[in-house]
PDB file of N, CA, C, O and CB in Angstrom:
ATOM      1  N   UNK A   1     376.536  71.283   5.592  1.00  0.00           N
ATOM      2  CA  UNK A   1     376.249  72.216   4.524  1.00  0.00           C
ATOM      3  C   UNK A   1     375.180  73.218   4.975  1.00  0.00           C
ATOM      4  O   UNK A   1     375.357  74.381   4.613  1.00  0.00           O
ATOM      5  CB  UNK A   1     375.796  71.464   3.261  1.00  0.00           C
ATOM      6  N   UNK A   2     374.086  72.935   5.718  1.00  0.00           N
ATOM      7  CA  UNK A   2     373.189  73.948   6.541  1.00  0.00           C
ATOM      8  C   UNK A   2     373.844  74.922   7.123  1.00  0.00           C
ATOM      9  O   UNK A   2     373.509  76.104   7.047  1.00  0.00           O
ATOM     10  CB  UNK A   2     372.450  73.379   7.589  1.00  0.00           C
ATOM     11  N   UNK A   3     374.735  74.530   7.687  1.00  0.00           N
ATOM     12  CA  UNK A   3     375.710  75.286   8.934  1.00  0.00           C
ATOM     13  C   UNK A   3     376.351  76.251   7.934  1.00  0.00           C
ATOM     14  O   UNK A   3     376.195  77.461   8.094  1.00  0.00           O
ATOM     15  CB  UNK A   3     377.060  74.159   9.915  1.00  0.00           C
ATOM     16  N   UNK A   4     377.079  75.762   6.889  1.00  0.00           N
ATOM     17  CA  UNK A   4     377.375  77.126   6.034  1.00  0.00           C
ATOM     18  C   UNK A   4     376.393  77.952   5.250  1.00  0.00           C
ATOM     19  O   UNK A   4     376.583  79.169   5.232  1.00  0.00           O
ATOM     20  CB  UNK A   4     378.285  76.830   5.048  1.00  0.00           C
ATOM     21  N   UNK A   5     375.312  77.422   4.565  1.00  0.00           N
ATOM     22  CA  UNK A   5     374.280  78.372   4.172  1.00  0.00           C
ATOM     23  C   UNK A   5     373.607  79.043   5.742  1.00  0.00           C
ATOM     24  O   UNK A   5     373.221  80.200   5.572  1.00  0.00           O
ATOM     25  CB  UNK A   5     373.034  77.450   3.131  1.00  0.00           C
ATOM     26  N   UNK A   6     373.459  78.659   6.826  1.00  0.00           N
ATOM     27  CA  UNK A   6     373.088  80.070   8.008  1.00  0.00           C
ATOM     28  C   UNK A   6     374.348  80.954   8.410  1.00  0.00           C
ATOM     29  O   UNK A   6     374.210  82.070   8.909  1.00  0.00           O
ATOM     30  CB  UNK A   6     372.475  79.439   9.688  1.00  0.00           C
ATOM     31  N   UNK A   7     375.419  80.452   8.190  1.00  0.00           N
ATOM     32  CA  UNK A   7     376.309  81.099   8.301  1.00  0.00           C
ATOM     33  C   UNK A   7     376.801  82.595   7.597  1.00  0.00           C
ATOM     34  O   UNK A   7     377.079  83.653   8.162  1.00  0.00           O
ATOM     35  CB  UNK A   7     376.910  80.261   8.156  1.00  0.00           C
ATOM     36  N   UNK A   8     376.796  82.183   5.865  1.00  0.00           N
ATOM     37  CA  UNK A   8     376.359  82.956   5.097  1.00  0.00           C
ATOM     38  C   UNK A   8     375.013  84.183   4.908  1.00  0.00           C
ATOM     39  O   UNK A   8     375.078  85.349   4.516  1.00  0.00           O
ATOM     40  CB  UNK A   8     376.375  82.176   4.470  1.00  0.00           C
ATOM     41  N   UNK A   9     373.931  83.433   5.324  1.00  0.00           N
ATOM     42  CA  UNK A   9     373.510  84.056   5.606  1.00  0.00           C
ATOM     43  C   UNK A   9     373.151  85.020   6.846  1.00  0.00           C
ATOM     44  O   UNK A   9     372.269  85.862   6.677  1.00  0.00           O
ATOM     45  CB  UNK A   9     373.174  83.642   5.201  1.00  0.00           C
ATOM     46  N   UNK A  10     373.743  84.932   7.966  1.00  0.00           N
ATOM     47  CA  UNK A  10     374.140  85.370   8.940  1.00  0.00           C
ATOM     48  C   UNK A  10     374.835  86.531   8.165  1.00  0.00           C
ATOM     49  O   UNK A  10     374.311  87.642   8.086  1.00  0.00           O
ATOM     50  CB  UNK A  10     374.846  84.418   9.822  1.00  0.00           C
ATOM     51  N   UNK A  11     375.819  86.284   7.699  1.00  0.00           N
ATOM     52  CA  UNK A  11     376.853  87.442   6.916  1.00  0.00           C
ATOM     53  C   UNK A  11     376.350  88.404   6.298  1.00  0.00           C
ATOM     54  O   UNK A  11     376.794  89.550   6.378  1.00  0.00           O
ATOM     55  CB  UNK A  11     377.689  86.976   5.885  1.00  0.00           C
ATOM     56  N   UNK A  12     374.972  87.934   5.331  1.00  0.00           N
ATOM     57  CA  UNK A  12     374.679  88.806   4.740  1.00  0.00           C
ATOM     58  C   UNK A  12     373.483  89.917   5.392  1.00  0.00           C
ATOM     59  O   UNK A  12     373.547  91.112   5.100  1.00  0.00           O
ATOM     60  CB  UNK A  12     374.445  88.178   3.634  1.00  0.00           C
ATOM     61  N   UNK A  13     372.664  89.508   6.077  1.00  0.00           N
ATOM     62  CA  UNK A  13     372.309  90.071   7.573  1.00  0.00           C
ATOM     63  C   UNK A  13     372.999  91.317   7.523  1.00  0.00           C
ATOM     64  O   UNK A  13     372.653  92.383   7.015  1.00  0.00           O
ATOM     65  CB  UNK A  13     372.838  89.126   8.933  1.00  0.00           C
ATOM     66  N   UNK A  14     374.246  90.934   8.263  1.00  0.00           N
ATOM     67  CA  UNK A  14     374.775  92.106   9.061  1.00  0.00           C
ATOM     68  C   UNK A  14     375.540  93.337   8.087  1.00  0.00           C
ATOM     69  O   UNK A  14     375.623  94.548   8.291  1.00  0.00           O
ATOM     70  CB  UNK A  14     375.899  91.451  10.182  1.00  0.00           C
ATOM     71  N   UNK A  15     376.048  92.501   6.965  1.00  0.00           N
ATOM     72  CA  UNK A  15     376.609  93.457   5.767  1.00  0.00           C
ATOM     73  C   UNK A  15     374.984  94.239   5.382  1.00  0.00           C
ATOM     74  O   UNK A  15     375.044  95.466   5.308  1.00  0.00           O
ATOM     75  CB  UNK A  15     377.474  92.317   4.134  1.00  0.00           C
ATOM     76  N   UNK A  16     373.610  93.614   5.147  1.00  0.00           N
ATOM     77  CA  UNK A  16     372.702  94.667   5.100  1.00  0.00           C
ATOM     78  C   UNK A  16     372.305  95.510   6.104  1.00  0.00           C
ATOM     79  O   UNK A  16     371.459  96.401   6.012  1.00  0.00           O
ATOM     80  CB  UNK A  16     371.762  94.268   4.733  1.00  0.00           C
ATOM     81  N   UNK A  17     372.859  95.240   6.937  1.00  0.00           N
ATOM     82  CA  UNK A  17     371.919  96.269   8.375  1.00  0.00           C
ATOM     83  C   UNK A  17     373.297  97.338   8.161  1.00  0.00           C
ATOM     84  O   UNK A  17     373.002  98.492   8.470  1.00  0.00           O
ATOM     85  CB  UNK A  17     371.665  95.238  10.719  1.00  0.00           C
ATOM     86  N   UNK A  18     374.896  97.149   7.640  1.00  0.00           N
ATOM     87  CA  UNK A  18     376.163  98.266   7.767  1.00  0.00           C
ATOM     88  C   UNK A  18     375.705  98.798   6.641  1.00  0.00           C
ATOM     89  O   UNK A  18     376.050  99.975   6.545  1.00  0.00           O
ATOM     90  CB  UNK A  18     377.904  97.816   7.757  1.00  0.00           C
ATOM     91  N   UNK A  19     375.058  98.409   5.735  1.00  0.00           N
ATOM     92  CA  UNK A  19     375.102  98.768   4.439  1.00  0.00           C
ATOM     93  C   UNK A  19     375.903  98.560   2.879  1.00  0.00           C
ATOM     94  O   UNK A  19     376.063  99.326   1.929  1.00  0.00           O
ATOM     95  CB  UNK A  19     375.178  99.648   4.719  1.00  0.00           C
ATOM     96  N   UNK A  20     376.190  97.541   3.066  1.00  0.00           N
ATOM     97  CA  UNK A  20     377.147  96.385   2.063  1.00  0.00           C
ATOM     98  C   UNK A  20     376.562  95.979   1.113  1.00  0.00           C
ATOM     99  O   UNK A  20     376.556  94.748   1.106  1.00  0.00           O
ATOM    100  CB  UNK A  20     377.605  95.075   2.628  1.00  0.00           C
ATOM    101  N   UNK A  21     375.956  96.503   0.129  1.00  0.00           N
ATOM    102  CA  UNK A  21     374.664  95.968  -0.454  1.00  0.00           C
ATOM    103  C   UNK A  21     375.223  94.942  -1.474  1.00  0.00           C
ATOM    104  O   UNK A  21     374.554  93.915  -1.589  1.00  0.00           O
ATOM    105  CB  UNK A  21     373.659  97.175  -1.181  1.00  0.00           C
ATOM    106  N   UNK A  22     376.498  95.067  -2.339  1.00  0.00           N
ATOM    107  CA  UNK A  22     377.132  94.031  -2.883  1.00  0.00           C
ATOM    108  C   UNK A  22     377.664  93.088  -1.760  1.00  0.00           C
ATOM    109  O   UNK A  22     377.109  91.992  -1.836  1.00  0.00           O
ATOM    110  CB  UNK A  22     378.182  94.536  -3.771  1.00  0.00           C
ATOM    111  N   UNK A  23     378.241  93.142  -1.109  1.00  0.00           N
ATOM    112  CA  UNK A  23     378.475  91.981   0.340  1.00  0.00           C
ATOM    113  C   UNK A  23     377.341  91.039   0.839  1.00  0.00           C
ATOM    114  O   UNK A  23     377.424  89.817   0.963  1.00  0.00           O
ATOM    115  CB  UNK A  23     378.763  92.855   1.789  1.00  0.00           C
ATOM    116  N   UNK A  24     376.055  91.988   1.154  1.00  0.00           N
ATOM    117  CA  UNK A  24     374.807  91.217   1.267  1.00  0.00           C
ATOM    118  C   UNK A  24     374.388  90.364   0.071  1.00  0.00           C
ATOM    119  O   UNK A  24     374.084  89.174   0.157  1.00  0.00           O
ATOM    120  CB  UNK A  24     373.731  92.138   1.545  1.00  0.00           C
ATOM    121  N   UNK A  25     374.402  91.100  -1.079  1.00  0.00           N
ATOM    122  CA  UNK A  25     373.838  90.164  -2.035  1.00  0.00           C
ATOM    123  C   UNK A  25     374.431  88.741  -2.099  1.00  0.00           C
ATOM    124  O   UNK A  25     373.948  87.609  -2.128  1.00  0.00           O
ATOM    125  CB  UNK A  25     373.957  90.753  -3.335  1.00  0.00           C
ATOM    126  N   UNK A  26     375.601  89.231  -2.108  1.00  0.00           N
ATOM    127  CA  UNK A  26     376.284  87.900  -2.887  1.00  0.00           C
ATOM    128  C   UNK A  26     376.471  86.569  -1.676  1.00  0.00           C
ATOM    129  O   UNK A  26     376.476  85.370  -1.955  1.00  0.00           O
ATOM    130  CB  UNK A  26     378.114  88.431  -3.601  1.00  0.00           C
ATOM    131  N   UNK A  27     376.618  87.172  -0.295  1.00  0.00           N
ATOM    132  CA  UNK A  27     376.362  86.386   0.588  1.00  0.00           C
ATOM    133  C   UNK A  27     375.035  85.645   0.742  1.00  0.00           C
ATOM    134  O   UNK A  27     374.909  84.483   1.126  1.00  0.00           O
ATOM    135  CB  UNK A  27     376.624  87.000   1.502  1.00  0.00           C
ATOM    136  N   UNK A  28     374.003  86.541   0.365  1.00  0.00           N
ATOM    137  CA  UNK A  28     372.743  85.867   0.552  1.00  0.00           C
ATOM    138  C   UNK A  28     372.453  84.769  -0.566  1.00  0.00           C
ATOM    139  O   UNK A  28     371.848  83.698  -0.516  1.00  0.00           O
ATOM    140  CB  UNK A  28     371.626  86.930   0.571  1.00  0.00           C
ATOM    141  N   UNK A  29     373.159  85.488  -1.664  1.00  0.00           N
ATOM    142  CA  UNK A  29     372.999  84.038  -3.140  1.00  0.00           C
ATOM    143  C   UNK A  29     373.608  82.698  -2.457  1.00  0.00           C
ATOM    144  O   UNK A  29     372.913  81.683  -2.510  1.00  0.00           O
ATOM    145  CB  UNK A  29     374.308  84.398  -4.986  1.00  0.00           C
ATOM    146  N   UNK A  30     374.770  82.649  -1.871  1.00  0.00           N
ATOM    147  CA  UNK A  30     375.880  81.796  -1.512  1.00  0.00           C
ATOM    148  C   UNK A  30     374.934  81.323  -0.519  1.00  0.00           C
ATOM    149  O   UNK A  30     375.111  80.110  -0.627  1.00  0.00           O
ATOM    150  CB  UNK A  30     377.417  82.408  -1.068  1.00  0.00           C
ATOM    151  N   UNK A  31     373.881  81.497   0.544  1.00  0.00           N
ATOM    152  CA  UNK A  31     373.379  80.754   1.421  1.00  0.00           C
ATOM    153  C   UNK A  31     372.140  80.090   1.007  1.00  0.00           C
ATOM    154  O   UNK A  31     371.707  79.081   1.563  1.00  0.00           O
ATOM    155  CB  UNK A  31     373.244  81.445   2.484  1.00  0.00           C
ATOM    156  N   UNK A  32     371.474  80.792  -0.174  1.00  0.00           N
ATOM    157  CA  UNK A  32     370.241  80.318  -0.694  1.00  0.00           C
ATOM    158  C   UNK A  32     370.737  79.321  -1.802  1.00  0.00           C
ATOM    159  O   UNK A  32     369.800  78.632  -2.206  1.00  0.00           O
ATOM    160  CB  UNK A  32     369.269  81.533  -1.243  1.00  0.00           C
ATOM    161  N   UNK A  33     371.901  79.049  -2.396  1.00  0.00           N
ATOM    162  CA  UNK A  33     372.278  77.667  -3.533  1.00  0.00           C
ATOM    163  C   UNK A  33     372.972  77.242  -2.317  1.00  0.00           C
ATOM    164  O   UNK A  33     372.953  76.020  -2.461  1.00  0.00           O
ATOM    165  CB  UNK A  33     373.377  77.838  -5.303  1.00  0.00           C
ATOM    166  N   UNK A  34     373.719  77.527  -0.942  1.00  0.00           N
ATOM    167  CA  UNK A  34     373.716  75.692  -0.297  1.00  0.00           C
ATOM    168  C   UNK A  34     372.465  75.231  -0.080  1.00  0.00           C
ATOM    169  O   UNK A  34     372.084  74.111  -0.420  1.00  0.00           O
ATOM    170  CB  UNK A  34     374.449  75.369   1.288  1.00  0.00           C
ATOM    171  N   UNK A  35     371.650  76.242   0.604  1.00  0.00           N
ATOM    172  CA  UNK A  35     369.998  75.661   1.121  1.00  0.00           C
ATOM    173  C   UNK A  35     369.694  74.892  -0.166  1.00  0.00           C
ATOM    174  O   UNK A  35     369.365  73.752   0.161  1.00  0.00           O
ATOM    175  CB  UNK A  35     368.557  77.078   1.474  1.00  0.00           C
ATOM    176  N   UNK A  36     369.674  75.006  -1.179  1.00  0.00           N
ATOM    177  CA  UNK A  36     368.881  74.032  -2.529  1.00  0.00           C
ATOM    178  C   UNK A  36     370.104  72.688  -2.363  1.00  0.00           C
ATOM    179  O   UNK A  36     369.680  71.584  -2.020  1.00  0.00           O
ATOM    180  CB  UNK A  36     368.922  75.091  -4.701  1.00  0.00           C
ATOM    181  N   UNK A  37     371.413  72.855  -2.595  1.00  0.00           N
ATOM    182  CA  UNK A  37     371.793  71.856  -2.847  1.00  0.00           C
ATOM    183  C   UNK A  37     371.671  71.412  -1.527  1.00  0.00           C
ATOM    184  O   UNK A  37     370.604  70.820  -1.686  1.00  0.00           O
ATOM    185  CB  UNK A  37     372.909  71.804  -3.535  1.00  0.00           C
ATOM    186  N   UNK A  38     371.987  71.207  -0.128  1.00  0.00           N
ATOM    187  CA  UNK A  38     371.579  70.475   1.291  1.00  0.00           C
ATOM    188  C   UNK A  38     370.153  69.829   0.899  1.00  0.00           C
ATOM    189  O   UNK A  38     369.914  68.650   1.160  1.00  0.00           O
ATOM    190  CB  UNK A  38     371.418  71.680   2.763  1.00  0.00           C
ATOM    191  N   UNK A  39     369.221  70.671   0.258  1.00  0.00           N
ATOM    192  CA  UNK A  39     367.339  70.224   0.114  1.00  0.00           C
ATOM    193  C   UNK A  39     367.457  69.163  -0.782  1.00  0.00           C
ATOM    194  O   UNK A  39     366.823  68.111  -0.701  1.00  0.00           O
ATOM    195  CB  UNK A  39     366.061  71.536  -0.678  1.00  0.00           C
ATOM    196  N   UNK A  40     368.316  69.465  -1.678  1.00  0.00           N
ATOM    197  CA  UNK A  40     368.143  68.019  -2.812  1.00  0.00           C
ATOM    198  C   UNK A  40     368.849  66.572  -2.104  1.00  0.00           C
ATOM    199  O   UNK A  40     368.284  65.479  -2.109  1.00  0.00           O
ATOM    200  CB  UNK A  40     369.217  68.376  -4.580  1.00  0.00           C
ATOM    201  N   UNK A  41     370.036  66.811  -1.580  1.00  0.00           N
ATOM    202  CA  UNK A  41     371.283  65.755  -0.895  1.00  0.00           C
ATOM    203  C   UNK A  41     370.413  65.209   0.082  1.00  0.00           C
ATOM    204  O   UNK A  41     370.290  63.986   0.130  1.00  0.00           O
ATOM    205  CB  UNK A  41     372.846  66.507  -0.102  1.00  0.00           C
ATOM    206  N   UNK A  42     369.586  66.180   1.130  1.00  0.00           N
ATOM    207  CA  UNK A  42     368.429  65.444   2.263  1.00  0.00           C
ATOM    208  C   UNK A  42     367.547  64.740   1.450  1.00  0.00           C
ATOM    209  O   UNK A  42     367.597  63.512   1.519  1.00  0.00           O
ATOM    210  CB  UNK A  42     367.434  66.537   3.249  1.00  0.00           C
ATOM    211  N   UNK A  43     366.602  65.357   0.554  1.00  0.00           N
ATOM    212  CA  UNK A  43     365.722  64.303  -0.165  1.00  0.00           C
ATOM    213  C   UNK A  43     366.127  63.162  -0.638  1.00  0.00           C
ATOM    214  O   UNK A  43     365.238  62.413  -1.043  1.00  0.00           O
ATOM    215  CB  UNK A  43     365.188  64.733  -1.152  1.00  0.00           C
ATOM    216  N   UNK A  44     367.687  62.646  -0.741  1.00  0.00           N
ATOM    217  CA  UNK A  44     367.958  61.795  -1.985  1.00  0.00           C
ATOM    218  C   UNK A  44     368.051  60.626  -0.887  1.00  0.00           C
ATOM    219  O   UNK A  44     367.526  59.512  -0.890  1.00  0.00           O
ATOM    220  CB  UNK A  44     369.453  62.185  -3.147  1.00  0.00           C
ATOM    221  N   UNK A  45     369.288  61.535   0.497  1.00  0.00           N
ATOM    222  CA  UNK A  45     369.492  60.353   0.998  1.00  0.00           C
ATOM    223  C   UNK A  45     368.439  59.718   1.686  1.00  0.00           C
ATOM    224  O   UNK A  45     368.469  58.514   1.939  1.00  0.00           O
ATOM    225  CB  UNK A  45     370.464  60.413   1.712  1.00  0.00           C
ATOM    226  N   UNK A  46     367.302  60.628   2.072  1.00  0.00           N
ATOM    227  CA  UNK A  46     365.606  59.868   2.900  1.00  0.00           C
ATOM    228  C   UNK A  46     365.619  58.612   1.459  1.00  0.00           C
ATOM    229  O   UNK A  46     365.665  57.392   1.619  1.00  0.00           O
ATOM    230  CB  UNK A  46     363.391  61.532   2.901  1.00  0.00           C
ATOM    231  N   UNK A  47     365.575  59.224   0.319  1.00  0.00           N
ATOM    232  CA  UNK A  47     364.706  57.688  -0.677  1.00  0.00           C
ATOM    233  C   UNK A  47     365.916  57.107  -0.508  1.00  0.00           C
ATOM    234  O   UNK A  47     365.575  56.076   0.073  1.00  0.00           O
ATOM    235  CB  UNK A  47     364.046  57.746  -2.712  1.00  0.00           C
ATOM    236  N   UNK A  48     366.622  57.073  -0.571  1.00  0.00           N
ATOM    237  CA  UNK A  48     368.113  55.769  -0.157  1.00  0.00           C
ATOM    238  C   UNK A  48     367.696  55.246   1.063  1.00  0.00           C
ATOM    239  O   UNK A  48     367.765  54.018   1.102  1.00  0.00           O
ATOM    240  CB  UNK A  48     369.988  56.473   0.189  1.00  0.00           C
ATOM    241  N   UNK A  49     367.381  55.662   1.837  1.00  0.00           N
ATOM    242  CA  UNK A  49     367.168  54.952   3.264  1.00  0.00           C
ATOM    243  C   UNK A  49     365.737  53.849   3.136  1.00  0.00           C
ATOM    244  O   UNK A  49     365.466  52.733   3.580  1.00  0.00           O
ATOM    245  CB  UNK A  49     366.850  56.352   4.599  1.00  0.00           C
ATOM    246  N   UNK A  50     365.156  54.699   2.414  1.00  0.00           N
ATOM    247  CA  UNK A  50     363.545  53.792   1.944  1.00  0.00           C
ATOM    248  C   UNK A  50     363.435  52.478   1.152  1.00  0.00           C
ATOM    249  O   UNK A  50     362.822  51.411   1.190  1.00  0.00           O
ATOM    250  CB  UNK A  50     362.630  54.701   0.930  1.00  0.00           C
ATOM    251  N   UNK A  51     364.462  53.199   0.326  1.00  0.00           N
ATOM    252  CA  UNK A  51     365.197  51.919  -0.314  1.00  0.00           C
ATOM    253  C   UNK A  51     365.668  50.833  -0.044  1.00  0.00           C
ATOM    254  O   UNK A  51     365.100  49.741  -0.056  1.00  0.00           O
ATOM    255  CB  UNK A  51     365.966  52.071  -0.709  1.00  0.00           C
ATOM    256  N   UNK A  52     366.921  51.127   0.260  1.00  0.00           N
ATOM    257  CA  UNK A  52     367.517  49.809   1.320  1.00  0.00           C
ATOM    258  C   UNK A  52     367.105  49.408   2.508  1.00  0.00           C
ATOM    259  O   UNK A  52     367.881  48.702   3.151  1.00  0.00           O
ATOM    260  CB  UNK A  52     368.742  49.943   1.737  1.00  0.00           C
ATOM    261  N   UNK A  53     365.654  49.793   3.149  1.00  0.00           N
ATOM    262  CA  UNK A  53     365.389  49.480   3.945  1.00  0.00           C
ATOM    263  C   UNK A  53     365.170  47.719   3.952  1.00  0.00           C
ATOM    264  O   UNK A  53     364.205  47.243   3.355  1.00  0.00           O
ATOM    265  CB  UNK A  53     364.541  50.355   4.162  1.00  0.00           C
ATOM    266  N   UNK A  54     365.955  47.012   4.532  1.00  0.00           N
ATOM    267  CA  UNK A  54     365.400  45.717   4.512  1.00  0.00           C
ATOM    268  C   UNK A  54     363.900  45.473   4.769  1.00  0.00           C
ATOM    269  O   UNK A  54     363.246  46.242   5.472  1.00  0.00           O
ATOM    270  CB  UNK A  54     366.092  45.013   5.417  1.00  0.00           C
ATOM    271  N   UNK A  55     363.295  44.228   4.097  1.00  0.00           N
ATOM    272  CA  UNK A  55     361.641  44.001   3.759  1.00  0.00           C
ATOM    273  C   UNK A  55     361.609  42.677   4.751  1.00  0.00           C
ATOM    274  O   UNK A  55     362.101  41.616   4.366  1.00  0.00           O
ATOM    275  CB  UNK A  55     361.110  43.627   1.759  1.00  0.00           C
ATOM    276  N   UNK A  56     361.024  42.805   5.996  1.00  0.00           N
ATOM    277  CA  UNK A  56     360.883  42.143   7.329  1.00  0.00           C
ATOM    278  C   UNK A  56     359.492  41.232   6.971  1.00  0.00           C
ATOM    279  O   UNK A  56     358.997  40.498   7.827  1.00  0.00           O
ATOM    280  CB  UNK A  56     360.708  43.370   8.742  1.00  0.00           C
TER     281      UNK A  56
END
């Protein structure tokens, strides 16, 4: 999911440097809500791992 939010945003990059300003936007929204949802899915699965960590 990282790989498609830099991707996206990669896209929207280059649509702002041609001048795409609806292309950029909407690409850049699309890379900044995977970055949140990837940030929440990484945080959840670290406390899952903390969790089930067996108690030695």
């Amino acid at each position: 999911m990282l790989y498609w939010a830099a991707v996206f945003f990669i896209i929207s990059i280059i649509a702002a440097v041609f001048g795409f300003g609806g292309v950029a936007a909407g690409a850049s929204s699309i890379a900044t809500i995977l970055f949140w949802i990837f940030l929440v899915l990484f945080i959840v699965s670290l406390l899952a791992g903390v969790v089930r960590r067996p108690r030695v």
